[in-house]
N, C-alpha and C positions, 0 to 999 in steps of 0.2 A: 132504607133498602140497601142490601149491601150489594157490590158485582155480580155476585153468585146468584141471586134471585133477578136480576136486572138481565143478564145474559142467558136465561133459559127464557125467560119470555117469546121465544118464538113468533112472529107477526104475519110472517109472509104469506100464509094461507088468508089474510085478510087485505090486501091489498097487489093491484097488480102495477111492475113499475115499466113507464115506458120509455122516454129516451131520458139522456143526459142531458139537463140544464147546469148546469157549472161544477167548479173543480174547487177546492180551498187545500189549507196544507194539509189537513192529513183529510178531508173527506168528499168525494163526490155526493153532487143534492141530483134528483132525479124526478123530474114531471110521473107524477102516479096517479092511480085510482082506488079509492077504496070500493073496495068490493061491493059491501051489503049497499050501495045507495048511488055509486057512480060520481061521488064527490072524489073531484079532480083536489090531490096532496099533493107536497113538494115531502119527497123522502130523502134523508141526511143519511149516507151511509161510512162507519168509519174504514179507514182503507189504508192501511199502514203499510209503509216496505217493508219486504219480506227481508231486508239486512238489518233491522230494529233486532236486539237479544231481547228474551222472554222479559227482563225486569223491564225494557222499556218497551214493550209490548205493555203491561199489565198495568204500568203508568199509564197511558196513552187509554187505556178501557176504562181507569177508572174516573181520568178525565171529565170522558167522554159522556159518561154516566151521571157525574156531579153535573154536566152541563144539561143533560136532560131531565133529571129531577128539580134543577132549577128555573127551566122552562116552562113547566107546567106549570109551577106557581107565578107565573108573572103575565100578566093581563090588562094590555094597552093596547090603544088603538095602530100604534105605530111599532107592534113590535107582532110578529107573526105569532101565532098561537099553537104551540105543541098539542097535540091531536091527540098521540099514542107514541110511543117508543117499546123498545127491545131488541130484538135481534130478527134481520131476515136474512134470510139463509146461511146463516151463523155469522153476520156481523153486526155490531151494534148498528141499531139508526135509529134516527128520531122522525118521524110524521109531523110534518106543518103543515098549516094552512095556507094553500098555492095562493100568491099575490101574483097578479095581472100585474106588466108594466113593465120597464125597461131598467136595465141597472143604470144607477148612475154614473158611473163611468164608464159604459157605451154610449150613454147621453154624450159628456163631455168631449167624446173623441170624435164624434160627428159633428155636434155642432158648437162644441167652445164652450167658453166660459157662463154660466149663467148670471142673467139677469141677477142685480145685488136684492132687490126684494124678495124674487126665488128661492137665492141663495138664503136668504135669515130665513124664510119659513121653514127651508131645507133644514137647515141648523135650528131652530127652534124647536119641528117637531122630533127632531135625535136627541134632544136636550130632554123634552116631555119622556122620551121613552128611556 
């Protein structure tokens, strides 16, 4: 699939988004629902500064696109599950499957270091995925 078929895809009539669950460098992820069934997604939406020039705009989509055609092929217990992708309201996003639970580094900052067991199951199942 190249940009051009991956950026018409339109989604948003399928899913409604509600608040903001976290920020990364170029993308905010968003607690959502899909429509037809009330299955609660986490929606990846890309969000680029508007001082990026068009060639690094078009970098940053193609990205973004490599990153969600390789999503959907990869299926582990430990790694969230790409749903659906395309564009909602003309920006790329990718749809996952909402994991329950706390980030780990709000973990760490409240309560410190984790137990060393913890800790390798932690790294053990990063390593599986």
């Amino acid at each position: 699939m190249d940009i051009t078929e991956y950026l018409s895809r339109e989604i948003a009539d399928k899913y409604t988004i509600n608040n903001r669950l976290g920020t990364g460098g170029c993308s905010i992820v968003y607690d959502g629902v899909r429509n037809k069934d009330q299955k609660r997604v986490a929606i990846k939406v890309l969000v680029l500064p508007e001082t990026l020039e068009e060639s690094e705009i078009t970098l940053n989509k193609q990205r973004f696109c490599r990153e969600a055609l390789l999503m959907v092929t990869l299926h582990n217990p430990h790694i969230a599950e790409c749903l659906d992708y395309g564009v909602f309201n003309g920006k790329p996003c990718l749809v996952l499957e909402f994991i329950e639970g706390e980030a780990l580094d709000n973990y760490l900052k409240e309560y410190g270091a984790l137990p060393f067991k913890f800790a390798i199951d932690i790294i053990c199942q990063l390593l599986d995925a």
